[in-house]
Backbone as CSV, one residue per row, in Angstrom:
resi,resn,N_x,N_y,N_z,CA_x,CA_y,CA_z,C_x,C_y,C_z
1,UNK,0.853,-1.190,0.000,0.000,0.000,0.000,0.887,1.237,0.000
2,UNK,0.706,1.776,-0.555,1.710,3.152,-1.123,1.329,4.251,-0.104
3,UNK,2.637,4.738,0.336,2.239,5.922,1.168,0.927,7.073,0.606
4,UNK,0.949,7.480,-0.576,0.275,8.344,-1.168,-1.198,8.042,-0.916
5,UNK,-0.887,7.160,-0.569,-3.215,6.367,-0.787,-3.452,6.119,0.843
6,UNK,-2.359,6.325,1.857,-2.536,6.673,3.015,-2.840,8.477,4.187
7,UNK,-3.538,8.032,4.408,-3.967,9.697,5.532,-3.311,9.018,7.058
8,UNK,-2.695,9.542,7.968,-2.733,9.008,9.166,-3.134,9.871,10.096
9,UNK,-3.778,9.525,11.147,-4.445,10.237,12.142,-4.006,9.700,13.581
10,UNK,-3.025,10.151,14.006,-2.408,9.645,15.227,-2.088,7.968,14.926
11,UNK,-2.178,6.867,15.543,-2.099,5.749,15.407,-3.058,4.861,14.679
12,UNK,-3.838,5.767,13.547,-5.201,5.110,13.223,-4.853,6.086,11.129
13,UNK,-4.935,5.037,10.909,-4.455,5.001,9.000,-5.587,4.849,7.918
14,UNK,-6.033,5.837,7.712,-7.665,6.070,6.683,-6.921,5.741,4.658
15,UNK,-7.032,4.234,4.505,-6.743,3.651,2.964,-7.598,3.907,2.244
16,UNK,-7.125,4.497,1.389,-7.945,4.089,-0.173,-7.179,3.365,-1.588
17,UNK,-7.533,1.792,-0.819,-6.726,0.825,-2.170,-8.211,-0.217,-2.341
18,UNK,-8.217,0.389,-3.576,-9.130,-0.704,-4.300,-9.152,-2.254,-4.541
19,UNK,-7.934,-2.357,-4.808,-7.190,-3.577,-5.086,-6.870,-4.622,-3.824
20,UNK,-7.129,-3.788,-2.437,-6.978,-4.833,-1.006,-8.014,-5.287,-0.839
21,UNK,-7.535,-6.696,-0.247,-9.455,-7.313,0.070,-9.728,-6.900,1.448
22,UNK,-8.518,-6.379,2.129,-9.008,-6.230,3.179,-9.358,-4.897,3.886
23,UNK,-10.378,-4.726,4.593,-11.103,-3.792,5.136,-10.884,-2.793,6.216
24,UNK,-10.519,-3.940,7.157,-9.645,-3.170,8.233,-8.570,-4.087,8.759
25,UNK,-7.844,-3.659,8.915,-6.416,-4.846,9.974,-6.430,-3.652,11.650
26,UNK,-6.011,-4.304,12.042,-5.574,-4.272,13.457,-4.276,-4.917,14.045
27,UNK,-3.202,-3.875,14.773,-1.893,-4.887,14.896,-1.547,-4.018,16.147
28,UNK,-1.445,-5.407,17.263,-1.000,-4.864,18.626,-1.557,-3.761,18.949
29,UNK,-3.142,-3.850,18.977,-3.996,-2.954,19.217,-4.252,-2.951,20.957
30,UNK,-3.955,-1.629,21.922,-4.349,-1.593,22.832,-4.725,-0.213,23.457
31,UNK,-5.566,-0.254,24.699,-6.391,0.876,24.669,-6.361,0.912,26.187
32,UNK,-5.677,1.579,27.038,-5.768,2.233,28.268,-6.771,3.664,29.231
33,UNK,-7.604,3.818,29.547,-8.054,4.783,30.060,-7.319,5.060,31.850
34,UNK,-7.087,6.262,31.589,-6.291,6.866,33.316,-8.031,7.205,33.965
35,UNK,-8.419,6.755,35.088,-8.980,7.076,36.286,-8.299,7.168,37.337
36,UNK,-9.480,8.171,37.895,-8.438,9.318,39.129,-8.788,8.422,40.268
37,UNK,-7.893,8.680,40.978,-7.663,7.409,42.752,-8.015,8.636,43.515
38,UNK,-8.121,9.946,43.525,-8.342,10.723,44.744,-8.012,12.148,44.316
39,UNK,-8.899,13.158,44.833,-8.758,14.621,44.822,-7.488,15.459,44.930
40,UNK,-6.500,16.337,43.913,-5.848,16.891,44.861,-6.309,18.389,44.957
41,UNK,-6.480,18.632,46.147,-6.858,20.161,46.428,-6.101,21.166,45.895
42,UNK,-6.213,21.715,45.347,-5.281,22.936,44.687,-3.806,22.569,44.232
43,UNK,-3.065,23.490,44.218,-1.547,23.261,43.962,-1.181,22.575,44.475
44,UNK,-1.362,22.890,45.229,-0.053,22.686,46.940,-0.197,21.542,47.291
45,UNK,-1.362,20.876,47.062,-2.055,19.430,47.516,-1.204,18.711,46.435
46,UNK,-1.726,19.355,45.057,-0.932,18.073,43.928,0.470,18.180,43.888
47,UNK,1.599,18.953,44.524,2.658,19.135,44.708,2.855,18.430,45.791
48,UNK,2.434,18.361,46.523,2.558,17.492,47.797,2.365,15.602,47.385
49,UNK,1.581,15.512,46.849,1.358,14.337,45.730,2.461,14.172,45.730
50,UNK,2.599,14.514,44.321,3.915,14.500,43.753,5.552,14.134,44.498
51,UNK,5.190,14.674,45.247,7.044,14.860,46.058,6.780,13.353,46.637
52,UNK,5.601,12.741,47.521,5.214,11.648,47.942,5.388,10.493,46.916
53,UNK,5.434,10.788,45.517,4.750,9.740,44.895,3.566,9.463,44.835
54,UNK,2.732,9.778,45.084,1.626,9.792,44.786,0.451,10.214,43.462
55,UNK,0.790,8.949,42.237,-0.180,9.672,41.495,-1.159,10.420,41.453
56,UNK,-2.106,9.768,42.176,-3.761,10.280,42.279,-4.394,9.602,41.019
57,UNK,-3.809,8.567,40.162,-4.597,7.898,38.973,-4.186,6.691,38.462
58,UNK,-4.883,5.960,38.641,-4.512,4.258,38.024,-4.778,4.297,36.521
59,UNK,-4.200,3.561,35.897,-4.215,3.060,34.252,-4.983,1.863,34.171
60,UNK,-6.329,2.104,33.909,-6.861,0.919,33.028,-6.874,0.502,32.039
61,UNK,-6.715,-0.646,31.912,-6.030,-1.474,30.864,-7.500,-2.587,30.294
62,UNK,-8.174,-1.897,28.677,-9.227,-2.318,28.458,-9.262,-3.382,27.067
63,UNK,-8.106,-3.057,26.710,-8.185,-3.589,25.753,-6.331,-3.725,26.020
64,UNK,-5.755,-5.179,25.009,-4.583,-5.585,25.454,-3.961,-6.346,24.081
65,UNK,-3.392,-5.759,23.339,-2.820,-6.422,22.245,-3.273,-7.224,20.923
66,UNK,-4.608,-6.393,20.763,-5.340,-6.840,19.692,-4.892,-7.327,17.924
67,UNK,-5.032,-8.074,17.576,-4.615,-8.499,16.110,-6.181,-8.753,15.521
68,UNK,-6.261,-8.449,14.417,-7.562,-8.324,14.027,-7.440,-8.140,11.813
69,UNK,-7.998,-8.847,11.808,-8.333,-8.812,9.942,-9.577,-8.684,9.581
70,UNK,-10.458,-8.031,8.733,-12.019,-8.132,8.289,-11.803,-7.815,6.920
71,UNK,-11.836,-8.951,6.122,-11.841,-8.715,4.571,-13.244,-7.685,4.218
72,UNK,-13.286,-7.337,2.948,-14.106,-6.725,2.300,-15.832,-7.444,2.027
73,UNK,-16.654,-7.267,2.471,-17.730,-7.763,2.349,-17.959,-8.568,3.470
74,UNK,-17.273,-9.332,4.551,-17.481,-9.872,5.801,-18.625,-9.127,6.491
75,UNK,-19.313,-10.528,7.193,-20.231,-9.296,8.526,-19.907,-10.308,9.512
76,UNK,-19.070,-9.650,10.395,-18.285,-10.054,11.513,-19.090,-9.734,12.904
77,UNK,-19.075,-10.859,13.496,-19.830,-10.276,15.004,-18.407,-10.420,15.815
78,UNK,-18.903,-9.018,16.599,-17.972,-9.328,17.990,-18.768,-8.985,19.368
79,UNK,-18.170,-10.206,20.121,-19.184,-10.397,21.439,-18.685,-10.217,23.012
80,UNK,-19.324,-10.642,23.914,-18.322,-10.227,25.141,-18.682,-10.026,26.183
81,UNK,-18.474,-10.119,27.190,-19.589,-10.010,28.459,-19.533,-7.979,28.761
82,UNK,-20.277,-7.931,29.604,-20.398,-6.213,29.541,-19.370,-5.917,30.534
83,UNK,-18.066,-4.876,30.221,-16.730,-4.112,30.108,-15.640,-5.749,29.602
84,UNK,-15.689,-6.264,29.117,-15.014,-6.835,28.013,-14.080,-6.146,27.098
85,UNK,-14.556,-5.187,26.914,-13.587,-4.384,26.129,-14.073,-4.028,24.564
86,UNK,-15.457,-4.983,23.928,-15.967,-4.783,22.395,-16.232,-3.876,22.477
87,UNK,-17.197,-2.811,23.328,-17.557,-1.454,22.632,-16.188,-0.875,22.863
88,UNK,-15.451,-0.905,22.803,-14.279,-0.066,22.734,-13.205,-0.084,21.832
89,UNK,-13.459,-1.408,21.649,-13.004,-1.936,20.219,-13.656,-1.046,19.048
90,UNK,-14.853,-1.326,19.196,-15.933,-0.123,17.461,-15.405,1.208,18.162
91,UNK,-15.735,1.693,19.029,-14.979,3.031,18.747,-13.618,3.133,18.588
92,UNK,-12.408,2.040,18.770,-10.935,2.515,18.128,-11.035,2.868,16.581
93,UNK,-12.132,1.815,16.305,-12.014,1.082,14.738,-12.757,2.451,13.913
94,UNK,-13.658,2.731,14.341,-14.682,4.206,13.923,-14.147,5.440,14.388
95,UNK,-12.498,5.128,15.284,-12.321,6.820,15.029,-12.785,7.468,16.466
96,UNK,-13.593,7.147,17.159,-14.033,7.771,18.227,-12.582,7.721,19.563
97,UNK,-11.862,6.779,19.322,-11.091,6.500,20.751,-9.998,6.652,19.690
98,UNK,-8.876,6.645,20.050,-7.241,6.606,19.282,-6.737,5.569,20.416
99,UNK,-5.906,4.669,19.864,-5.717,3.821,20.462,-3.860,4.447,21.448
100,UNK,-4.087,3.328,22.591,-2.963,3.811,23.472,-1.402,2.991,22.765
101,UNK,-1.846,1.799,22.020,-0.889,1.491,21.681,-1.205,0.650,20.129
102,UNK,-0.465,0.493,18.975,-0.843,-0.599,18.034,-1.236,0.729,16.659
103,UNK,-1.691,-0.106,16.132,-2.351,0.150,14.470,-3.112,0.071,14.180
104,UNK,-4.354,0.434,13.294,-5.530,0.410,12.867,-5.404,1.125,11.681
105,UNK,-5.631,0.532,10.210,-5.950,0.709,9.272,-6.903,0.152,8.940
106,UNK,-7.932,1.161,7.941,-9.381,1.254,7.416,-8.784,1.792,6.114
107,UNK,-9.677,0.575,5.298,-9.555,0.783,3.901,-10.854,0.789,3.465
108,UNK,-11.542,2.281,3.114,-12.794,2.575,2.793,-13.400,3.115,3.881
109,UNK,-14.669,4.021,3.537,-15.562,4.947,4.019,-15.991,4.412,5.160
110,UNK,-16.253,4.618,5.995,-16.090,3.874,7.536,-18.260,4.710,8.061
111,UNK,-19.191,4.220,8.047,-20.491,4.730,9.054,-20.410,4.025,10.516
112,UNK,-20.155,4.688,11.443,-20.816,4.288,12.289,-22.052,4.069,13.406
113,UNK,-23.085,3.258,13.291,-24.379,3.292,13.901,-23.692,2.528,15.302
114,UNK,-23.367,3.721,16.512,-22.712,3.264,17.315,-23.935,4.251,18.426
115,UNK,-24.082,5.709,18.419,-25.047,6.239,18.907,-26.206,6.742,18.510
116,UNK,-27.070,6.257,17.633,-28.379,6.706,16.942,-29.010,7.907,17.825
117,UNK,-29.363,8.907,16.599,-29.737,10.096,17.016,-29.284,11.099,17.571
118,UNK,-27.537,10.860,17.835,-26.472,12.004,17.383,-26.885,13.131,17.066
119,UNK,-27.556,14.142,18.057,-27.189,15.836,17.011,-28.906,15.948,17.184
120,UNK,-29.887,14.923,17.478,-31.200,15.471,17.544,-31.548,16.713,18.182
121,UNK,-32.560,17.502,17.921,-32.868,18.350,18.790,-34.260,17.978,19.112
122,UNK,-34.587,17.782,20.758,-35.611,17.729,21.427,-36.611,19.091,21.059
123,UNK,-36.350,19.998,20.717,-37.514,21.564,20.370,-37.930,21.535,19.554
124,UNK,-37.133,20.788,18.306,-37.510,21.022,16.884,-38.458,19.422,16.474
125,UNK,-39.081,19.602,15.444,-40.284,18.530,15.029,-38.963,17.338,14.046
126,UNK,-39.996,16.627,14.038,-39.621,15.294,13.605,-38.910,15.287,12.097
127,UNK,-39.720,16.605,11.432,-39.629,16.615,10.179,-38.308,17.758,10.163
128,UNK,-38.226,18.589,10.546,-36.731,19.430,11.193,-35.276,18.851,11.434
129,UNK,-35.963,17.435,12.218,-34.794,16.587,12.864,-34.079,15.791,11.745
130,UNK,-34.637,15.202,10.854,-34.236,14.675,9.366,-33.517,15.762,9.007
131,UNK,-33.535,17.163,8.685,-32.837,17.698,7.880,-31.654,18.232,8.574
132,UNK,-31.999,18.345,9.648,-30.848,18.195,10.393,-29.904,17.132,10.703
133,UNK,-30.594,15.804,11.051,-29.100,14.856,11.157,-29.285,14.413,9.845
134,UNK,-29.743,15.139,8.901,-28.994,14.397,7.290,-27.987,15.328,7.025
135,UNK,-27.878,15.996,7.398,-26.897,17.441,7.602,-25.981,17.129,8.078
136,UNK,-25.894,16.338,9.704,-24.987,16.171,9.967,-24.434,14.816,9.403
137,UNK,-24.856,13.968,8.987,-24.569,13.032,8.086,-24.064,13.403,6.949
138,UNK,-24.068,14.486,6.096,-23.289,15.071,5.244,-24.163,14.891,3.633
139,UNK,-25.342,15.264,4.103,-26.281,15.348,2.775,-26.760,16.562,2.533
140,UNK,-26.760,17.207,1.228,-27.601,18.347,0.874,-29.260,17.986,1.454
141,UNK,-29.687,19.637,1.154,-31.161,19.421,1.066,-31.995,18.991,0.346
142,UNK,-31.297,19.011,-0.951,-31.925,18.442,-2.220,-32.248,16.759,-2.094
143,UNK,-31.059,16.119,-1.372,-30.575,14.604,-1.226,-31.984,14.108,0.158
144,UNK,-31.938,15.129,0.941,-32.866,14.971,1.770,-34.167,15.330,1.025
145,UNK,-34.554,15.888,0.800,-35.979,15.656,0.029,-35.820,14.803,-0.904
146,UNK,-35.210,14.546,-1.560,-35.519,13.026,-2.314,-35.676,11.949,-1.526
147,UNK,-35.177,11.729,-0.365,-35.171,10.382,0.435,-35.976,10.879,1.898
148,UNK,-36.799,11.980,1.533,-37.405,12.015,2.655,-38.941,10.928,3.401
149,UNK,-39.580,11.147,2.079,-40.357,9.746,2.235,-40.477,8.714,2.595
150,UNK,-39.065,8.179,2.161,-38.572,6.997,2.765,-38.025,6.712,4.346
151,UNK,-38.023,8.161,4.086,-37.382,7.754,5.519,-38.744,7.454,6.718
152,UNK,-39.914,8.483,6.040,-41.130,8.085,7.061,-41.578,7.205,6.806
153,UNK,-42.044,6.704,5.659,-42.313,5.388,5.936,-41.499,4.102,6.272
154,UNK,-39.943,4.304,6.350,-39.371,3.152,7.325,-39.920,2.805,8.412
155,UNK,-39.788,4.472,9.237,-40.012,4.610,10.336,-41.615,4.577,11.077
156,UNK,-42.297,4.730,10.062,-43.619,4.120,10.181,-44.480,5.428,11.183
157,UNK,-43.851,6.847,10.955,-43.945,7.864,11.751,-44.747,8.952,11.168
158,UNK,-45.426,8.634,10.178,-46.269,9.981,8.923,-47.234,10.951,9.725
159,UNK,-47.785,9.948,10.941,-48.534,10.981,11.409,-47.937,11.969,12.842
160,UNK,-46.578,11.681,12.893,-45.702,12.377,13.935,-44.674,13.488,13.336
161,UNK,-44.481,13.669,12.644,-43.547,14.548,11.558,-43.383,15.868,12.001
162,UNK,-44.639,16.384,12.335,-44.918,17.374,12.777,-44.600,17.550,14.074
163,UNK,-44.706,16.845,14.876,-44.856,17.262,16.375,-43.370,17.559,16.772
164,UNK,-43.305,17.262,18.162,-41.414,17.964,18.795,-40.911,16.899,18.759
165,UNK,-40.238,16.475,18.661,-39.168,15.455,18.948,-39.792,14.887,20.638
166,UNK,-39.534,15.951,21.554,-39.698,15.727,23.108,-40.641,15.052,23.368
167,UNK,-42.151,15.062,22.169,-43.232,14.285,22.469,-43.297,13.179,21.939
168,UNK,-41.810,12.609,21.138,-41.672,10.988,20.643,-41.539,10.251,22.080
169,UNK,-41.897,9.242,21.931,-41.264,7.881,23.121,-40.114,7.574,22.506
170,UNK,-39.015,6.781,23.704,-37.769,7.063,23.195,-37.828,5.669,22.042
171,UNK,-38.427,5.124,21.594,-39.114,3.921,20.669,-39.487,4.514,19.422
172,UNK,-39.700,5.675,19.191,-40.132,6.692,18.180,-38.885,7.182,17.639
173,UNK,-37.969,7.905,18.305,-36.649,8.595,18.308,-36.162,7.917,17.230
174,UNK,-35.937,6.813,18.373,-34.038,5.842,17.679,-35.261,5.148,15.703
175,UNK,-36.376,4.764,15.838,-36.952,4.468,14.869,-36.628,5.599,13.736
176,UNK,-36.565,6.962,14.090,-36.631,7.920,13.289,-35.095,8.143,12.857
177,UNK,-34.362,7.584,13.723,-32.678,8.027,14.044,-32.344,7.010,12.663
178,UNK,-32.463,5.520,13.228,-32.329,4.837,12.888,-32.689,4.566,10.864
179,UNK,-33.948,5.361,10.666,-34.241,5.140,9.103,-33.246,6.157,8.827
180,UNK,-32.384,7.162,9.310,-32.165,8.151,8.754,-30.742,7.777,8.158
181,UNK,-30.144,6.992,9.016,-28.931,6.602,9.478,-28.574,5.154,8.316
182,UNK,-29.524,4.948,7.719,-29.811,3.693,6.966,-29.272,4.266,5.192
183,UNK,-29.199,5.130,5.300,-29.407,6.272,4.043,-27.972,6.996,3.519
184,UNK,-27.028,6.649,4.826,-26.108,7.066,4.904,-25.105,5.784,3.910
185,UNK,-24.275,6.138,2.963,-23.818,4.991,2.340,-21.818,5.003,2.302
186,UNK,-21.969,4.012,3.087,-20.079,3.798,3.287,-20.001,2.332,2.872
187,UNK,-18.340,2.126,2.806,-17.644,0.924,2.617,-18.029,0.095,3.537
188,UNK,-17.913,0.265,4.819,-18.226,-0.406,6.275,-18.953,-0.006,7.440
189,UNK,-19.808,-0.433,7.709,-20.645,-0.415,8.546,-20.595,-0.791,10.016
190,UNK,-20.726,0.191,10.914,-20.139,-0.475,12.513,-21.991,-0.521,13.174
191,UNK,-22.071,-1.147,14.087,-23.377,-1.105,14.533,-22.942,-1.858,15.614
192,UNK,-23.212,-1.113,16.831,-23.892,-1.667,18.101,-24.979,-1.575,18.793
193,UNK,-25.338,-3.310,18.484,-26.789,-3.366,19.279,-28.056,-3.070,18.546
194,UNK,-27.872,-2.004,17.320,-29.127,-1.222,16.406,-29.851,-2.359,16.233
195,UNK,-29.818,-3.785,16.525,-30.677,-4.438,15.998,-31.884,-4.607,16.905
196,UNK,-31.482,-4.257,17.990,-32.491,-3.866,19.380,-33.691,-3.128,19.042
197,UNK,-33.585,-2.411,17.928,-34.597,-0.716,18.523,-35.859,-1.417,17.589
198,UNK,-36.707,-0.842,17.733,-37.822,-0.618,17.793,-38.951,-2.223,18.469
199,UNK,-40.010,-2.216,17.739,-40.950,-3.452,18.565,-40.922,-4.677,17.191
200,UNK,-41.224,-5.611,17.163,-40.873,-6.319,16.936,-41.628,-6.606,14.823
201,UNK,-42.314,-5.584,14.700,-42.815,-5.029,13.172,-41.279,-4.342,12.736
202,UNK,-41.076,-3.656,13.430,-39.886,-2.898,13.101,-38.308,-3.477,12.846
203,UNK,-38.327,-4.237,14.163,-37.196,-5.239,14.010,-36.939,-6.654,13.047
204,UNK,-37.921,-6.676,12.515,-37.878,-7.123,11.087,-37.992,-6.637,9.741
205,UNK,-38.072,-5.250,10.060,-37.322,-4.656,8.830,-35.674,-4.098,9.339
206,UNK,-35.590,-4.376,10.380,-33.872,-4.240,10.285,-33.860,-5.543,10.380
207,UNK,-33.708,-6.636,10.352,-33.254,-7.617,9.794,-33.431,-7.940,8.008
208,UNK,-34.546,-7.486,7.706,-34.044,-7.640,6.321,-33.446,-6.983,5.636
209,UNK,-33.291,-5.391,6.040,-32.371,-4.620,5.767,-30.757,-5.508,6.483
210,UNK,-30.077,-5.839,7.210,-29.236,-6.096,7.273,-29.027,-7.659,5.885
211,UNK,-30.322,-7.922,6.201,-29.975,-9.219,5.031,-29.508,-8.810,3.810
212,UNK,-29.890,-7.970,3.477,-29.567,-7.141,2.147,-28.618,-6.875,2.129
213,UNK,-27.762,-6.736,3.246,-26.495,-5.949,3.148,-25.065,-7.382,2.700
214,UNK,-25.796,-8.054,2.775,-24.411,-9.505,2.440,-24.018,-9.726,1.303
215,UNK,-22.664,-9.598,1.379,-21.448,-9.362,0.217,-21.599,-7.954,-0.784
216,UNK,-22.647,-6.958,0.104,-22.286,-5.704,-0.415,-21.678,-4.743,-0.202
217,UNK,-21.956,-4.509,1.644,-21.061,-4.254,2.427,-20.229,-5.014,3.814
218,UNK,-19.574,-4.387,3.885,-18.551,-4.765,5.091,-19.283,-4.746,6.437
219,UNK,-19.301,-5.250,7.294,-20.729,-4.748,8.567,-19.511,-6.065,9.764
220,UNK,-19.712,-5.327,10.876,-19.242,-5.288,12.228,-20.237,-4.788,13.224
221,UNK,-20.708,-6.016,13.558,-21.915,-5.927,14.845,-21.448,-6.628,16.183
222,UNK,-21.414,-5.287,17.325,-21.298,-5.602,18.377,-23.104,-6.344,19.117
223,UNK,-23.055,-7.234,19.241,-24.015,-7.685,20.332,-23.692,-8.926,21.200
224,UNK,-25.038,-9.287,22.509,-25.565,-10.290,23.086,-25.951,-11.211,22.722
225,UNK,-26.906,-11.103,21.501,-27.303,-12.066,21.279,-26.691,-12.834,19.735
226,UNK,-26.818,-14.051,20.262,-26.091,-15.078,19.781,-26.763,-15.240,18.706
227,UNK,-28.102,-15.577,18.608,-29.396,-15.763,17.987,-29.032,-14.801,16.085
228,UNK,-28.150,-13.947,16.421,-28.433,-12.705,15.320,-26.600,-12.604,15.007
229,UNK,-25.498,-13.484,16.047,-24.568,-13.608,15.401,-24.980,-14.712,14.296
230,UNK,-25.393,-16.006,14.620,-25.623,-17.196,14.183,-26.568,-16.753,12.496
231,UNK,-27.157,-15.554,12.663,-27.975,-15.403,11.324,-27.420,-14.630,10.611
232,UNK,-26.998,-13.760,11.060,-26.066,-12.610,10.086,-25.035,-12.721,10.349
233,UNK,-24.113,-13.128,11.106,-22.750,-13.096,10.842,-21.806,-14.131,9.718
234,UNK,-21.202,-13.688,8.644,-19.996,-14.950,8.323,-19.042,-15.657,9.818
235,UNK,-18.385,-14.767,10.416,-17.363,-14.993,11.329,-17.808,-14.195,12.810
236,UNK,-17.360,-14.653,13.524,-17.361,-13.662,14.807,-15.740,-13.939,15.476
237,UNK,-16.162,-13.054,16.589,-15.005,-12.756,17.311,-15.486,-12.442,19.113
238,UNK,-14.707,-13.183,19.675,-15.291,-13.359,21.301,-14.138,-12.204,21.883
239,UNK,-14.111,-11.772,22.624,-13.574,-10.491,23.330,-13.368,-10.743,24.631
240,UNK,-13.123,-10.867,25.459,-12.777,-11.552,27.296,-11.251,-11.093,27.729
241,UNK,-11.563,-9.959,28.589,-10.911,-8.930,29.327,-9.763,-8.785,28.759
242,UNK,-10.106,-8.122,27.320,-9.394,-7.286,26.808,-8.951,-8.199,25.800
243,UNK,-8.959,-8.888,25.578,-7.827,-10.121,24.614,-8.819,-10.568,23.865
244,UNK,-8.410,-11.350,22.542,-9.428,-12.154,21.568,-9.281,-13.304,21.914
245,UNK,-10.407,-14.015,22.343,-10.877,-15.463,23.925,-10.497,-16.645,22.602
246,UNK,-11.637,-16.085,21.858,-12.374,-16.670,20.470,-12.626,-16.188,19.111
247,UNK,-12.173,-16.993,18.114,-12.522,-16.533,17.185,-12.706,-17.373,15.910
248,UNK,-13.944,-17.770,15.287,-13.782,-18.420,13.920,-15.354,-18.262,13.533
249,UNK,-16.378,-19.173,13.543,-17.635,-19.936,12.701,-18.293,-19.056,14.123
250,UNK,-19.842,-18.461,13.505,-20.500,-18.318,14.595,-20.651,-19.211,15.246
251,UNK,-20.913,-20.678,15.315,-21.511,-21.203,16.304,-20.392,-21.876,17.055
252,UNK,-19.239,-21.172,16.696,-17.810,-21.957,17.515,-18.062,-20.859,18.358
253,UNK,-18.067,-19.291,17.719,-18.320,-18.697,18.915,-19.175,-17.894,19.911
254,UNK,-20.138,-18.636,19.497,-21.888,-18.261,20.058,-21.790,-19.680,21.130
255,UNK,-21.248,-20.738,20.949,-20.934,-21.916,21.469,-19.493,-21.280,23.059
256,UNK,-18.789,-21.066,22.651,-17.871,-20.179,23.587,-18.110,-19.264,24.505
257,UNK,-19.270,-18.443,23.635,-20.048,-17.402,24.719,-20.762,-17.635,25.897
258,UNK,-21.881,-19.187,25.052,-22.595,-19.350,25.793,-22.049,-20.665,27.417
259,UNK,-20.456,-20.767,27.150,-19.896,-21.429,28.298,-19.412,-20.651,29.655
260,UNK,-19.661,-19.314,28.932,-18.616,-18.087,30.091,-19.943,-18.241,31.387
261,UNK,-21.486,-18.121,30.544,-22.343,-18.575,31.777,-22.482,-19.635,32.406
262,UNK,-21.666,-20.944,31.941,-22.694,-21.802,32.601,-21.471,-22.024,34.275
């Protein structure tokens, strides 16, 4: 891969090679957060620290030497008990975290459906809120009125359009977040959990929307359930305090997951 077709952004490398099959790599990927052990009162306190030895902050250690490959068109699950370290993983990989130690290269346009409804405003109406997070999604107005339709009837919301945002249930929101966010078109796709939202009319049109998405795009789904690695995933990947536990066939590791409970 030729320097020229590389951007780098601290420890994290944005490709554009047509010709790689692969999507993203990961090498000696690790990710530390500092939390504070105790107050120091003013100067004089953290100088006093100091002369003691006394940090005042431990290094957590969340993630630990990651190696990682996702060819082009894969839909990879990664799983994990809760602080495991996977959501922290989609945000190294999407850009949100910079990693403390290692590599991350992304080859191609990177969406991430990691927080649905990003940028809403609670004052403004339903029909406001579209042109706004298509905005912030990076669409003209023109692009938004062509796909505005669609987006209400995903969301199954025609007779709410009008009203505030504040008077959706939060079941309304992420539904509205969620069609908007669908519209958005990249190389790879990150999603945690989105397969959760709405009631169960709804959650089968995100499943067939994700069905649609095989061998067109690239897709990386953090979840629980096993049920939805086993249907949409090619491969997964098990995650257990900080390290990769598991990794091959969903049901090697929907099978793995389901031993951490028994």
């Amino acid at each position: 891969m030729s320097k020229s077709n590389q951007r780098t952004i601290g420890t994290r490398v944005e490709a554009h090679d047509d010709n790689n099959e692969i999507a993203i790599s990961a090498h000696g990927l690790s990710k530390s957060f500092r939390l504070p052990t105790e107050r120091s009162w003013g100067l004089k306190q953290a100088l006093f620290n100091r002369l003691r030895g006394i940090k005042g902050y431990r290094d957590q250690q969340v993630l630990d030497n990651i190696d990682l490959e996702i060819k082009k068109g894969e839909f990879v699950g990664i799983v994990g008990r809760n602080g495991s370290g996977k959501s922290t993983l989609l945000k190294l990989l999407a850009g949100i975290y910079y990693p403390s130690a290692g590599e991350i290269i992304v080859n191609g346009s990177l969406i991430p459906f990691i927080e649905l409804g990003v940028g809403f405003n609670m004052e403004l109406s339903g029909r406001e809120n579209v042109y706004l997070n298509g905005a912030i999604l990076g669409f003209s107005n023109a692009e938004i009125d062509a796909m505005y339709d669609d987006i209400v009837k995903f969301a199954e919301l025609g007779d709410f359009m009008d009203q505030k945002l504040k008077n959706y249930s939060s079941g309304m929101q992420v539904r509205l977040a969620f069609s908007i966010a669908i519209r958005a078109k990249g190389d790879i796709l990150i999603l945690d959990e989105v397969l959760a939202v709405g009631d169960a009319e709804f959650q089968k049109k995100c499943n067939d929307y994700f069905d649609s998405l095989h061998g067109k795009q690239t897709v990386i789904l953090v979840t629980h359930s096993m049920a939805n690695v086993k249907k949409f995933c090619d491969r997964a990947i098990m995650i257990e305090k900080g390290k990769i536990a598991c990794e091959g066939s969903p049901e090697k590791v929907a099978s793995a997951y389901e031993q951490l409970w028994s």
